[in-house]
C-alpha positions, 0 to 999 in steps of 0.5 A, a space after each residue: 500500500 502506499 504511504 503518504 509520508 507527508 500525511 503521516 509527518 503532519 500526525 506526529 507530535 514532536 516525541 513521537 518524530 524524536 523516537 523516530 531518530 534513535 536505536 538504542 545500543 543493544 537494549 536487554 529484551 524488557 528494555 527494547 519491547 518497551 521502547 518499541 511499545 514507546 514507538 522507538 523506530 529501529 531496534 538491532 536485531 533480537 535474534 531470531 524470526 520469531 523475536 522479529 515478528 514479534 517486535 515489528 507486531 508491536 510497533 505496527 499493531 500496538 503503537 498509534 501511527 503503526 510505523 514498521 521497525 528498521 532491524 539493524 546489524 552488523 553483518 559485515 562478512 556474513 550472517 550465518 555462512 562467513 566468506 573472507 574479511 573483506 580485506 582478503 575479499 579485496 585481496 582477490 581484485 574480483 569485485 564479483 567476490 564482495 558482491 556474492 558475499 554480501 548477496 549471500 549475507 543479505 538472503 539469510 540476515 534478510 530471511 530472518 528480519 534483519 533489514 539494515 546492515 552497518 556495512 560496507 566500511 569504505 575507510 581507505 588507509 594507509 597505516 596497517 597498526 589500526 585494526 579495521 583494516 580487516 574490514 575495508 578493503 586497503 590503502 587504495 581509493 580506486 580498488 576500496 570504491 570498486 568493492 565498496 559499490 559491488 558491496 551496495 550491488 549485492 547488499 541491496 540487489 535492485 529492490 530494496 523491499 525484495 525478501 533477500 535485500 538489506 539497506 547497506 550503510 556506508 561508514 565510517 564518514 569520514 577519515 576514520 581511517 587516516 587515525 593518527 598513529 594508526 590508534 582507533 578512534 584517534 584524531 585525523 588531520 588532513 588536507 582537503 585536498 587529500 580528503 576528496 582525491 583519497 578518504 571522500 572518493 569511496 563515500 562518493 562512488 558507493 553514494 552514487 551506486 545507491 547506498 540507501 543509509 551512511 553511518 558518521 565516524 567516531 573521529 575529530 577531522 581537522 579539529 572538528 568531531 565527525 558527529 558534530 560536521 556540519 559542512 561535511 554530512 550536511 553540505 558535502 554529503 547531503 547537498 553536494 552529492 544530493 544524498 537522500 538517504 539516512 545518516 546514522 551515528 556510530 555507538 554512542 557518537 553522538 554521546 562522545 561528543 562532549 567527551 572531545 570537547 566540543 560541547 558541555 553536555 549531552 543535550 548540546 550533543 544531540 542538538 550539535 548531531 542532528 543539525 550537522 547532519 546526523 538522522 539517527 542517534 545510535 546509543 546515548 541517552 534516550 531522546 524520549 524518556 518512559 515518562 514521555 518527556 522530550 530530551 530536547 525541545 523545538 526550541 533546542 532543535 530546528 523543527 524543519 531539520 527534525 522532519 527532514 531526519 524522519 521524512 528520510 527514516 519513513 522514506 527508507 522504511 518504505 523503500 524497504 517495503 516494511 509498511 506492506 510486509 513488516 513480519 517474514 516467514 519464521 518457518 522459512 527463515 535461515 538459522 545456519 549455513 547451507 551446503 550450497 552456500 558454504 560452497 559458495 564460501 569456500 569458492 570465494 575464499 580460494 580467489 582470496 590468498 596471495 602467494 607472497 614468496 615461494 622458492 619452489 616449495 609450493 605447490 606441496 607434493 602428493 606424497 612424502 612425509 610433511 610435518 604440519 605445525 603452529 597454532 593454526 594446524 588445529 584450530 579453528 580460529 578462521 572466521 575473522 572479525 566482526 562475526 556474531 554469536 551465532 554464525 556457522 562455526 567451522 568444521 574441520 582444521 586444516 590437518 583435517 583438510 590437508 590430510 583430505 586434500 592429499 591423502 598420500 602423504 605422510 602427515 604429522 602433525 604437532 602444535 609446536 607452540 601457541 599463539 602467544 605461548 612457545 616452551 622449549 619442550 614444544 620447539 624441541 619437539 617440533 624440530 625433532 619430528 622435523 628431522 623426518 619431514 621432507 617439508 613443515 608447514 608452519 601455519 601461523 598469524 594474528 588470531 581473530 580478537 587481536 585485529 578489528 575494531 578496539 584491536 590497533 598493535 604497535 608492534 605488527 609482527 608475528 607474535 614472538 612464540 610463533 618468530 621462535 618456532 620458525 626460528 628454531 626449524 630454520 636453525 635446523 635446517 628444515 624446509 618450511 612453507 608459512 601459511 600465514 593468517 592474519 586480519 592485515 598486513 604484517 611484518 615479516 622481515 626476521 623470518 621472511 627469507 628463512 623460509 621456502 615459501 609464504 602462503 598469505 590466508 587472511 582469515 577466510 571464513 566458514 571454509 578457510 581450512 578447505 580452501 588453504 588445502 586447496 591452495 597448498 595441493 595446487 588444486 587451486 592456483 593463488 591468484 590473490 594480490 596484496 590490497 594493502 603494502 606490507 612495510 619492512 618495519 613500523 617505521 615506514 607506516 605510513 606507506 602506499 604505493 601512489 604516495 606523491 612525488 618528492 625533490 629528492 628521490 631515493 635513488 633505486 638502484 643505490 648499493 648497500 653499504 653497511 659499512 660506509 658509516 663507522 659502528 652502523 649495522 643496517 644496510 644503507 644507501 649512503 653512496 646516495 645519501 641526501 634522499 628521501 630514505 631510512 638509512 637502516 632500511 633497503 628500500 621500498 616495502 617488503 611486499 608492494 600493493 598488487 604482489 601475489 604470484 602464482 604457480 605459473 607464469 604469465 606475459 603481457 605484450 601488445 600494449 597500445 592506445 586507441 588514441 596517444 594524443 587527444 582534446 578534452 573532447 575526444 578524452 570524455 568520450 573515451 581511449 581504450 588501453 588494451 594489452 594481450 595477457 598470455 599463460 606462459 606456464 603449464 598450469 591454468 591459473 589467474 593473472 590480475 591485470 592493473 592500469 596505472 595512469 601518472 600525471 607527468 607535470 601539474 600544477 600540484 604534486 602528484 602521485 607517483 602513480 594512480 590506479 584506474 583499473 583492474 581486471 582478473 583473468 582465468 588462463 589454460 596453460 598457452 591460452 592469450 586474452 585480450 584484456 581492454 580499459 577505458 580511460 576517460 577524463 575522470 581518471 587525468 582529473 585531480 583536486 587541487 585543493 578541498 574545492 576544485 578539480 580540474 582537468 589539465 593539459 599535458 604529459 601522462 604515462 598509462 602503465 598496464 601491470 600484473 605485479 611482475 611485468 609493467 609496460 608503459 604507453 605515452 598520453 597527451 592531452 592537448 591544450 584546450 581552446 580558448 
């Protein structure tokens, strides 16, 4: 039936609009059915069908105005089946894989009442020390909007009030992820210049692929709190990008305010929140108490922006389909993981690990003796962050699943250490069942609850138990294959060359030990890339591969000279001694953004332009790029193929180089294909300041790249007629 939003506006009193605009933080069963009978508008959810029902029974049968529940969760990487982090979902550069995800997610979180997922978060950064990064997708703009738009695709499908869409939410806007020092819920600072090119752009492109709701950012940008940003949720967001969706506060956000010190109480907080922008005030103190009594009043807050904050929440609720269907079927509701989409799982979390070294070792062999070891062996501890109570555990571990994968081989298995723990009994039995191995599989990493939200490390290495079981194999002359999971980029640099071969697996979800066997058996190629770089030490954080250009270059192919400098142990670049550089590092990062290789091989050649000269004109119509990729080996297997554009003199420094476009490959062995961009003038724009972007005249070089072979192609743009 159709709703007369305006109608229903004109009937409600001022406590009844103000219930609208809140969802109380996880409230206990008494506390929220009250709420509800209140006429409180979105609640998280109970959790179960039944309970749903339920709830939205009251609010629409026992409440004045009838209005439906929106049913809000966390449905980050998957409801009751878990694919990969999206980290590692952004490791497979396959946008398909994020799409299918939150498909998969919003059936079964759908199917059992849940309509509002607090997902996808687009924060891009640079610094692998905060820990979400396990929930966006790395350090790169391009990549995080091409997977933060596939996730708005498959959350919402093309009907939001179909019986399998959830209205996705974008977070965390904006900056969140630039948190100095990498410490989660720090301060940021930045320029507006980097704000639009890097932190705004993934808001922009999932605003523009439809997100219907966009959540606020605990952090202070540029002194001034996310919650309380007006010119940024009001006139960027809303105004600018013409954003007719809901804005939602983050957990207590709006409350925090008065914890940064921008105003003297609570009242003030929520007044400061919802005239910058905020539609709905998550947690806090409740903006209607159980005696009816207002927490703020028209003359606190604008009566105009009030209606418009519950215009957009009736809106949604409509798109949603909720004033036709509020209930769902509780009988055909989901409760666990089917076989059909652990499948699906598992399949996606093949396309997500990265081959980042390998001397040979892999993949294993069918037979032989192969000792498994480290914490990862046996557990089951696969399944990420941001995953609730009541997700499909996993399985089986990994020695179960290798031993299925390659049931000829000789498997030995022993723990060797824990996560944290390693005594010398356990090292020295691990060495000495080693000396009857052909190989060790060390699988190794980050358990879940030490990456994601509340989880920054200052020190990103492997926890030091597990250092010093690679160490004492190494020291005995074992052959080691690392299997390595982890919810971000770590480093590696004391063990990296000590071993035969790295194998990175993130933390893969309901399927992670089937699809690692896979991988390890070769029956599956990795053709994941790194999304985000793994630096040599803390000390290069930040570090991204499009950082701009400096006057003093280091100079690549510099020696190093441990000992130009009297008593300095680290190796140098002194023969080049005035340039950007660390003296005690080699330089650049242990592993760059695309690494990944594989167990074949590939060739690209061919490289060309439609066109190596253009007008503006002739730009905004289009250039196509196109290289030939070719299976040089005799494994079919995945190449990723990136195209890169430099702006080679502007007005502002620029970037070294700018991702504009990726494309995944699945080749026979000798099998070529011709893979094709399109370059237009959104991809030679840049921003000059917070305000202005432009489209300059001029020298570009577009370089075609699978992280092993780079060939590169002249563009000019011509001088536009005055």
């Amino acid at each position: 039936m159709a709703i007369d939003i305006e109608a229903l506006l004109g009937r409600m009193t001022w406590e009844q609009k103000l219930l609208q605009l809140q969802i109380v933080w996880r409230p206990e069963a008494a506390e929220r059915e009250a709420l509800i009978r209140r006429g409180i508008g979105s609640t998280f959810w109970p959790p179960s069908a039944e309970e749903t029902n339920a709830a939205q029974r009251i609010a629409v049968e026992e409440t004045e105005h009838g209005i439906p529940l929106l049913v809000g969760l966390d449905v980050i990487h998957g409801q009751f089946t878990i694919f990969p982090t999206p980290l590692a979902q952004a490791a497979s550069f396959d946008p398909a894989v994020a799409e299918l995800d939150a498909r998969v997610s919003a059936t079964e979180a759908r199917s059992a009442g849940v309509t509002w997922t607090f997902s996808p978060m687009v924060d891009v950064t640079r610094d692998p020390r905060w820990g979400r990064v396990v929930e966006g997708f790395g350090e790169d703009a391009y990549l995080s909007s091409v997977f933060a738009a596939a996730k708005v695709a498959g959350y919402q499908g093309r009907d939001l009030s179909s019986g399998d869409a959830l209205a996705a939410c974008l977070k965390h806007f904006v900056a969140y992820g630039a948190a100095e020092a990498g410490r989660d819920y720090n301060t940021t600072d930045v320029s507006g210049r980097r704000l639009r090119e890097t932190y705004l752009e993934t808001f922009r492109v999932g605003v523009e692929a439809g997100a219907a709701t966009v959540m606020a950012a605990f952090n202070a940008l540029n002194g001034t709190p996310m919650h309380a940003n007006r010119a940024l949720l009001t006139g960027v967001l809303k105004e600018e990008w013409g954003f007719e969706g809901v804005v939602v506060g983050d957990a207590d956000g709006v409350a925090q305010l008065v914890q940064h010190g921008v105003v003297a109480d609570e009242r003030a907080a929520v007044v400061a929140a919802i005239d910058a922008g905020v539609d709905i005030v998550m947690g806090g103190s409740l903006l209607v108490d159980a005696d009816g009594t207002a927490f703020v009043s028209p003359d606190e807050l604008s009566v105009e922006r009030v209606d418009d904050a519950v215009r957009r929440v009736l809106r949604l609720k409509e798109r949603l389909g909720l004033f036709e269907r509020p209930y769902v079927e509780a009988s055909t509701a989901a409760t666990e993981a089917t076989a059909r989409y652990r499948g699906l799982a598992r399949e996606a979390a093949e396309r997500c690990t990265v081959l980042l070294s390998n001397r040979g070792a892999l993949p294993l062999s069918a037979t032989g003796r192969i000792l498994l070891t480290g914490p990862y062996a046996r557990s089951l501890d696969h399944l990420g962050t941001w995953v609730q109570h009541f997700a499909s555990p996993v399985r089986e571990t990994l020695a179960d699943a290798l031993a299925a994968a390659l049931p000829d081989v000789a498997w030995d298995v022993v723990d060797g250490c824990g996560f944290f723990d390693a005594s010398d009994a356990f090292l020295a039995e691990a060495v000495d069942r080693a000396a009857d191995a052909e190989l060790v599989v060390v699988a190794i990493g980050e358990p879940s609850r030490i990456s994601g939200e509340a989880s920054s490390r200052a020190d990103i290495t492997v926890p030091e138990a597990q250092r010093r079981l690679i160490h004492a194999l190494a020291d005995a002359g074992a052959r080691i294959v690392v299997v390595l999971a982890t919810g971000r980029p770590l480093v590696v640099e004391d063990w990296i060359e000590r071993v035969d071969a790295t194998l990175c697996v993130w933390h893969l979800g309901s399927e992670a030990p089937a699809a690692i066997a896979a991988t390890l058996s070769g029956r599956v190629n990795p053709g994941g890339r790194v999304p985000m770089t793994f630096p040599r030490a803390v000390g290069q954080i930040p570090i991204h591969h499009d950082h701009e250009r400096t006057g003093r270059p280091p100079r690549t192919g510099g020696a190093l000279l441990p000992e130009t400098i009297e008593g300095f142990t680290g190796p140098n670049n002194t023969d080049d001694y005035y340039t950007s550089k660390f003296l005690d590092l080699p330089l650049g990062p242990r592993f760059e953004f695309g690494h990944g290789l594989s167990y074949t091989t590939f060739a690209l050649d061919g490289f060309a332009l439609s066109h190596s000269s253009v007008g503006p004109g002739e730009l905004e119509a289009g250039i196509e790029a196109e290289v030939m990729v070719t299976n040089t080996g005799d494994r079919a297997g995945d190449d990723v193929v990136m195209l890169f554009v430099t702006d080679e003199v502007a007005s502002v420094t620029q970037p070294v180089r700018r991702l504009r476009g990726i494309a995944r490959v699945t080749l026979a062995p000798g099998e070529s294909t011709r893979v094709a961009f399109r370059i237009d003038g959104d991809d030679l724009r840049f921003w000059v300041d917070g305000r202005h972007r432009v489209l300059e005249p001029g020298d570009f070089t577009v370089t075609v790249s699978d992280g092993t072979t780079a060939l590169r192609h002249p563009l000019r743009l011509k001088e536009v007629a005055r």
